[in-house]
N, C-alpha and C positions, 0 to 999 in steps of 0.2 A: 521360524522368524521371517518375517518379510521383509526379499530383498526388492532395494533401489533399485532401479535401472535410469537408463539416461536415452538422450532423444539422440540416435547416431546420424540423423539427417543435420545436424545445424553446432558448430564447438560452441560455447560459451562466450558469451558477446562480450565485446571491450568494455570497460569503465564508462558509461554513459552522461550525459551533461547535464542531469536536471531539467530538463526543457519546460515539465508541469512547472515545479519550484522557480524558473527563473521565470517562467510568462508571468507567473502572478508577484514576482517582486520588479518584473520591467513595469508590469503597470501603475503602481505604488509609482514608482521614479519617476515615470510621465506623468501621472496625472499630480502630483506635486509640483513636477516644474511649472508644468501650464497653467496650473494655479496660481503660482509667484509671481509670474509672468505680467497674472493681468489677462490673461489671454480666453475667449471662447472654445469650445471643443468645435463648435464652425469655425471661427475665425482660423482654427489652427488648420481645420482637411484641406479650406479652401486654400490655403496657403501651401500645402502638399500635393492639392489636385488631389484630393481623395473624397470619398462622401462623409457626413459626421458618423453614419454608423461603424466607419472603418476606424475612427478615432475610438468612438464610444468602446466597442470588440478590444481593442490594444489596451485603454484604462481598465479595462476588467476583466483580462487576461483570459476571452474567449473565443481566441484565434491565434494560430502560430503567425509569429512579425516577420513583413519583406524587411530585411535589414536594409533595404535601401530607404524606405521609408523612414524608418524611425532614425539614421543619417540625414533626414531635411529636417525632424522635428526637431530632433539638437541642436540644426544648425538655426533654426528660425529660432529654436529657444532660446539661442546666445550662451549652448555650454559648450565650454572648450576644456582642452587642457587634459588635467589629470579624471576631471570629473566625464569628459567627453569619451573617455578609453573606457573609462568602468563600464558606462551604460551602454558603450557598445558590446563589450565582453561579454555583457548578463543576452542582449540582443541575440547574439549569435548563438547563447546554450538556448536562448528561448527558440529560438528557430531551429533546433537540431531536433533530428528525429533519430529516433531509438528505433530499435532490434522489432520491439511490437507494431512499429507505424507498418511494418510488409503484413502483418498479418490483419490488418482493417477490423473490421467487425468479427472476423470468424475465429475468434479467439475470447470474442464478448466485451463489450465495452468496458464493464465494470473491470473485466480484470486488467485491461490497458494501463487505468490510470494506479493500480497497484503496479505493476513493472513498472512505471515511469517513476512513482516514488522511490520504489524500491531500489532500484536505477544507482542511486546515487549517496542514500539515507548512511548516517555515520551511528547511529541507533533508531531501534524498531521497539515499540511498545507496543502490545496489544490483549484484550479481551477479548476470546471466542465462547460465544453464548451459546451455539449450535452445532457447530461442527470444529473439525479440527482443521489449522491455520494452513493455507493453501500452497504455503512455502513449507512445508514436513510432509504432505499427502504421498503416499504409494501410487503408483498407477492403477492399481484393483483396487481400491477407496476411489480413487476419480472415477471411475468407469462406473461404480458403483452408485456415486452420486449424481452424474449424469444419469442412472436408471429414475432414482428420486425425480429429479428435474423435468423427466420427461412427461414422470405421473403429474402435474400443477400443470402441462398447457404446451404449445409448440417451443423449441430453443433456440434464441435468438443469436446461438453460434452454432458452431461445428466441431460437434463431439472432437473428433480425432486432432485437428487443428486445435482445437482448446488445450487439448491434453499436452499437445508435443509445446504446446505456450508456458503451458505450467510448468513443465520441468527446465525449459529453458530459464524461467524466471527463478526457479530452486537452484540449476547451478550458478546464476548471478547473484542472487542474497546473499549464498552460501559458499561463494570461492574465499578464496585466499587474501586476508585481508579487509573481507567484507563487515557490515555494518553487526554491532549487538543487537543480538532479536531473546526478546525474555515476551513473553505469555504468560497469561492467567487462560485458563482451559477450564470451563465450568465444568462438573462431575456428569451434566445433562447429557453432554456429547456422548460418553461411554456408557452410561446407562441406556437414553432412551431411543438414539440415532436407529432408524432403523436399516441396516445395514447387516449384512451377512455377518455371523459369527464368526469364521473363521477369515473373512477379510480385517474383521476392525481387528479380531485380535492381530493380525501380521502388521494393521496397521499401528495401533499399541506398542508391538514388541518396539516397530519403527523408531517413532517416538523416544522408549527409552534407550536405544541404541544409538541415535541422533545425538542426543544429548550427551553420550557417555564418552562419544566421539570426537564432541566440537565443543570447547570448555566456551565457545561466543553465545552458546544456547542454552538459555535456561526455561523450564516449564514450571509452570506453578497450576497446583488444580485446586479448585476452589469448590469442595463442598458442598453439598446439595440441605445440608444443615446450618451452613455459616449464615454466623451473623455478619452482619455489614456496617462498622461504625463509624458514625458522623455523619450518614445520609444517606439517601435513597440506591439504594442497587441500580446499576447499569439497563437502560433500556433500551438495548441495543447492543453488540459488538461495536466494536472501536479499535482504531491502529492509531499509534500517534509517534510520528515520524520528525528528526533530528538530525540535520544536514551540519558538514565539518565547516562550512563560510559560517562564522557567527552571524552575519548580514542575512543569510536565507532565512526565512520565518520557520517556526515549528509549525506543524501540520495536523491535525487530528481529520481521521476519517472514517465517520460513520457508518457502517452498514444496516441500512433499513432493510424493509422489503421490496420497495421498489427502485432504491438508488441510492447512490453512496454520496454523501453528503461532505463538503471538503470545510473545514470551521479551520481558517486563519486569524481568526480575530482572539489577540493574547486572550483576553479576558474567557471566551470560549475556550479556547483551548487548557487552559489553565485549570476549569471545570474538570474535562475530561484527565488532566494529569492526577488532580487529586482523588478522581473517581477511580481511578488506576490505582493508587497508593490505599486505595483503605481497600479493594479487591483485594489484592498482594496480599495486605495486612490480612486480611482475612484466608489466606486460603492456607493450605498446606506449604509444610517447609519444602524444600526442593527434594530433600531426599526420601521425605513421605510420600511426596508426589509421583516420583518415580516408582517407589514401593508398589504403590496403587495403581499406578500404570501395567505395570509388569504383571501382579496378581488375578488384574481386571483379563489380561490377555491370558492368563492360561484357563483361568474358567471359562471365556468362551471358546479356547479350543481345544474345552475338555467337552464343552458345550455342541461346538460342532460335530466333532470324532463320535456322538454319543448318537 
């Protein structure tokens, strides 16, 4: 069976603040006031000393905020009071940096902004269409996969750096306390993944061992035969993420091929929840699923041994 291991250079990071989740509900706040206002997105830098694209970057949450800043736009916005505390509070998570801002790029972009979610989230949904979910991986699956990665073109991180990221962000999902994570796992991964026999099975046994360990994790595997009812099957993987401030928006986050696509908009998002509900609905009960898990991993390391 394959065991865990854990990264002995770095313990498991503090509770983190949301930083993704609050830049993009600071900007929602600002760009409302200044709208009530009456007010330009010039009229407003010029009145902060800043340029408009420094305004523009803040309403669409594509830049961490000087708190000092967004301190004059409340105050030229005329909000005081109780309302002036809130949006300084969201301010200050929007500007805090997490455990992944030291490791910059060499850790890979895309996976930045899942720790940042992850960071914080009070439940995890997701479908995995191709592989298995980043927060369960073994380190001989990762090592594995980065062998995959290297055959498609150069890597735009650092292997080992990646690795030691990943498990960092598995003991934060996964401490004490942390957020529900339930998955749909299409049947594709265990079939077609090309991957050592005798690592997917260690990393399989994982998997059902995860689960049997941690009653916050549930897996669901979804059939290579199922039907899908009420509408089109998933085109794509997807996470869809749920933060404990009722105020934080729900999150759905896409994985394409070339980039991870963030859909705050309810009505999008919304899509992706019921796209999630009729996968479920379709896939195996949890305790077939395991079944299947388990069974899958001795044949290939009957497969391997052989």
């Amino acid at each position: 069976m394959g065991k865990r291991t854990r990264s002995a250079t770095r313990p498991p990071p503090r509770h983190a603040a949301l930083p993704f989740v609050r830049r993009r509900r600071l900007a929602t706040e600002l760009r409302t006031l200044r709208e009530q206002s009456g007010m330009t997105a010039d009229e407003l830098a010029g009145r902060i000393y800043r340029s408009r694209m420094t305004v523009s970057k803040l309403e669409n949450a594509r830049t961490r905020p000087d708190v000092r800043d967004i301190v004059q736009m409340l105050r030229i916005l005329g909000v005081t009071g109780e309302k002036f505390d809130e949006i300084f509070k969201i301010a200050c998570d929007a500007a805090d940096r997490g455990w992944w801002d030291s490791y910059g790029d060499a850790m890979g972009p895309r996976q930045r902004i899942y720790a940042d979610l992850e960071s914080g989230a009070a439940t995890i949904r997701g479908y995995n269409q191709f592989v298995v979910p980043g927060l369960l991986q073994t380190p001989e699956f990762i090592r594995a996969l980065v062998s995959l990665d290297e055959a498609d073109g150069p890597l735009n991180y650092v292997p080992e750096r990646m690795l030691e990221a990943r498990l960092i962000r598995q003991s934060t999902a996964l401490r004490q306390g942390g957020p529900t994570y339930e998955i749909v796992m299409d049947e594709f991964v265990i079939r077609r993944l090309a991957v050592p026999p005798k690592i997917m099975s260690s990393q399989l046994h994982e998997l059902v061992s995860a689960v049997t360990r941690e009653p916050r994790l549930k897996i669901y595997v979804l059939p290579v035969n199922a039907r899908i009812q009420g509408g089109f099957s998933a085109r794509s993987s997807f996470t869809i993420y749920t933060f404990p401030d009722a105020e934080d928006p729900v999150i759905a986050l896409a994985d394409t091929a070339k980039a991870d696509v963030v859909h705050i908009d309810p009505a999008d998002v919304t899509r992706y929840v019921e796209m999630y509900e009729r996968l479920r609905a379709a896939s195996l009960s949890a305790v077939r699923s395991l079944t299947l898990l388990e069974e899958t991993a001795c044949e290939l390391a009957n497969l391997a041994g052989s």
